[in-house]
C-alpha positions in Angstrom: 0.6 -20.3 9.7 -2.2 -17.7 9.1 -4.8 -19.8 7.9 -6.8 -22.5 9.3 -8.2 -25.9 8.2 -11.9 -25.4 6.8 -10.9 -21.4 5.9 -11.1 -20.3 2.3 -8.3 -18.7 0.5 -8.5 -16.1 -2.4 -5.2 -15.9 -4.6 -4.0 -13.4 -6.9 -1.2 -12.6 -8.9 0.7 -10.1 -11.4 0.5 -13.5 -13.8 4.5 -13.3 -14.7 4.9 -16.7 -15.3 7.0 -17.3 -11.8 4.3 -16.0 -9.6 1.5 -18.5 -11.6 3.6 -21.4 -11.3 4.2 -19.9 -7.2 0.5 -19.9 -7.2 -0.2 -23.7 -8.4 2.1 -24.9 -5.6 -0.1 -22.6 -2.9 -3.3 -24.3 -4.4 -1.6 -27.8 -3.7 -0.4 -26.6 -0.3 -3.6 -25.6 0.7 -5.7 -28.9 -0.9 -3.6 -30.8 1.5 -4.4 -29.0 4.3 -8.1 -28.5 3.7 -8.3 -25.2 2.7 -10.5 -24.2 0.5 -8.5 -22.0 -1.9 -10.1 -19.4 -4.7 -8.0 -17.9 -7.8 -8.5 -14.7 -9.5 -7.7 -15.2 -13.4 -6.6 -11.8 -14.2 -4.0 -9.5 -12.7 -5.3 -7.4 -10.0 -3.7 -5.0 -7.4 -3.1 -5.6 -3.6 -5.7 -2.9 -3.2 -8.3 -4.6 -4.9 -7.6 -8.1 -3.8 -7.9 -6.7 0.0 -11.2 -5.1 -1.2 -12.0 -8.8 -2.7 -11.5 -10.3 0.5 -13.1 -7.5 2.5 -16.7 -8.1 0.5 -16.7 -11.8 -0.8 -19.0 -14.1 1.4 -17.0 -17.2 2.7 -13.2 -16.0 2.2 -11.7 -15.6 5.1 -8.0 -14.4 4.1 -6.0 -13.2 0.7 -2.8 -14.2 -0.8 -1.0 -11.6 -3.5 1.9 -12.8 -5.7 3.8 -11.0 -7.5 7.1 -11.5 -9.6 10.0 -9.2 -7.1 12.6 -9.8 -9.0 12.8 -11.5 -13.0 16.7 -12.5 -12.8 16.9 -13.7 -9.2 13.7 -15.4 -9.6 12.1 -14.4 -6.6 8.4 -13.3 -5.7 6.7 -11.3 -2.9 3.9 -13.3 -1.2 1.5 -10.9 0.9 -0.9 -12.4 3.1 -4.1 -10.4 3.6 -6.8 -10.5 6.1 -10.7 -10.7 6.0 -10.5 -7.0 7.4 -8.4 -6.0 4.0 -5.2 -5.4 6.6 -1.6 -6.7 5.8 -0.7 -9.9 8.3 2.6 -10.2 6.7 5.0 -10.1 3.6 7.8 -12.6 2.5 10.1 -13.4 -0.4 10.2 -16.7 -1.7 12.7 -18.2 -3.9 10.9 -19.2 -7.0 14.0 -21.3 -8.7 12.5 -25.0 -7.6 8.7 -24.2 -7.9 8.0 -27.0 -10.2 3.9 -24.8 -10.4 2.7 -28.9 -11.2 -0.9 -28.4 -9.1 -3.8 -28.6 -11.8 -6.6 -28.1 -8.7 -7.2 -24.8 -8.0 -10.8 -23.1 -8.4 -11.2 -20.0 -10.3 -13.6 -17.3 -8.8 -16.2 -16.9 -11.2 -15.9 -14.1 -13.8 -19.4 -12.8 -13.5 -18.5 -12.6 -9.4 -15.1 -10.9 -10.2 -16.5 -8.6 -12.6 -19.5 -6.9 -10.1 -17.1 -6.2 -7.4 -14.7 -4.7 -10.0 -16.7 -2.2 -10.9 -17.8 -1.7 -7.7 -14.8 -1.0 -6.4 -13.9 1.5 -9.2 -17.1 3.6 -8.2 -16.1 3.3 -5.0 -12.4 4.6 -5.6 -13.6 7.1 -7.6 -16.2 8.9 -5.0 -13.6 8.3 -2.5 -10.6 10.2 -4.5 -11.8 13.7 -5.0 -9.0 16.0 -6.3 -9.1 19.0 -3.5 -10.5 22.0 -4.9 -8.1 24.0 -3.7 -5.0 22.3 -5.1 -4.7 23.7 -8.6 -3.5 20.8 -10.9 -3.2 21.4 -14.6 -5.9 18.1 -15.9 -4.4 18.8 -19.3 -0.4 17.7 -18.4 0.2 14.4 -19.8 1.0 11.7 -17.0 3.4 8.9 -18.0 2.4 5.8 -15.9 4.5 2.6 -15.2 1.7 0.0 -14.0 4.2 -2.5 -13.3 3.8 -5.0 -15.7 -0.3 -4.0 -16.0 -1.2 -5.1 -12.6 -3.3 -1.7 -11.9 -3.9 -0.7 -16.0 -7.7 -1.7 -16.1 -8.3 0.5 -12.6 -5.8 3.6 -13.5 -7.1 4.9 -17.0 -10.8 5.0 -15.7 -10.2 6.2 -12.5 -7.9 8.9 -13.9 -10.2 9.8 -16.9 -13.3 10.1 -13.9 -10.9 12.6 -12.5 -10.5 14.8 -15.2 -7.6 13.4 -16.8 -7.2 13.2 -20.5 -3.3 12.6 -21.4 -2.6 9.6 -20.1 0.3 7.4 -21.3 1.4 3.9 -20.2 4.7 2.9 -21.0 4.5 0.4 -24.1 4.3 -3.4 -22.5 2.9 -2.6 -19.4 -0.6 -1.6 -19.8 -2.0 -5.4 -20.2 -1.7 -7.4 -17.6 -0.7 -10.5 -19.6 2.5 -11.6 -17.4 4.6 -10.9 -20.3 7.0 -8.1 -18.3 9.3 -7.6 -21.4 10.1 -4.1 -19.4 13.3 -3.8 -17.0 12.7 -4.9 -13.4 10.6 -2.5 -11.5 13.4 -2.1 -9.0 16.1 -0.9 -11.4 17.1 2.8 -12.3 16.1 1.4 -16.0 12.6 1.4 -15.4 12.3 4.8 -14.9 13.9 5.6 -18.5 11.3 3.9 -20.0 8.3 6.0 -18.6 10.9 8.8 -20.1 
């Protein structure tokens, strides 16, 4: 309902397996309709995929997937707009996504890869740590990405900050879709990062 015929699409994911087959039956959605629909091939955040949207020439809106819940099969569709805002969020059932669609057109690396670091220079000069908050750089911090959705933008972002002890729980630094951890929702999760 958000986008129209002759618009162009750009789709991102977590890559759990549910929310790549989720986004194969988006692609075949949107061939049908006429919309011209763009997937990036690695995991990336909702931050950067609205930042995606914001600077690429001729995409008009963004759609994030990512895997809600493992045993329920469910995943969280986010629909983005060419102003990086949030139009809307919905669950979808994931249990009869057959994830068949073999169209789909993959953003091009080299593309993907300027904006990345782009973005990171940006997020760095635009997250100074107040001067006047006194933080000890030298604490370790135990991060959770999430099944690596964020890994590639936290360790240089924190490490430009001053950072030097930073630990990712085991599994969940690469964003390879794998998510052997517990479900980000449950109480276990958080034992993990302990």
């Amino acid at each position: 309902k958000k986008v129209k015929r002759g618009q162009s699409v750009l789709i991102s994911s977590d890559r759990h397996i549910a929310s790549r087959k989720l986004i194969k039956d988006i692609c075949a959605l949107l061939a049908q309709s006429n919309i011209d629909e763009r997937v990036v091939d690695q995991s990336t955040t909702t931050a950067l995929l609205s930042y995606l949207v914001m600077k690429l020439d001729g995409i008009d809106i963004g759609i994030m997937v990512t895997c809600a819940d493992i045993e329920n099969e469910t995943c969280v569709v986010k629909v983005i707009s060419k102003q990086g805002a949030l139009l809307t969020t919905f669950e979808i059932d994931t249990s009869n996504v057959k994830g068949e669609f073999s169209g789909g057109r993959l953003l091009p690396k080299s593309e993907l890869s300027k904006l990345v670091n782009v973005y990171l220079a940006h997020v760095g000069v635009q997250a100074p740590l107040d001067p006047a908050i006194r933080i000890n750089r030298a604490l370790p911090i135990v991060i959770t990405t999430m099944h690596g959705a964020s890994g590639k933008l936290l360790k240089p972002l924190l490490s430009k900050l001053g950072f030097k002890k930073v630990i990712f729980v085991p599994g969940e630094e690469l964003g390879d879709g794998k998510f052997e951890s517990s479900d980000p929702r449950d109480a276990a999760a958080l034992s993990e990062g302990m």
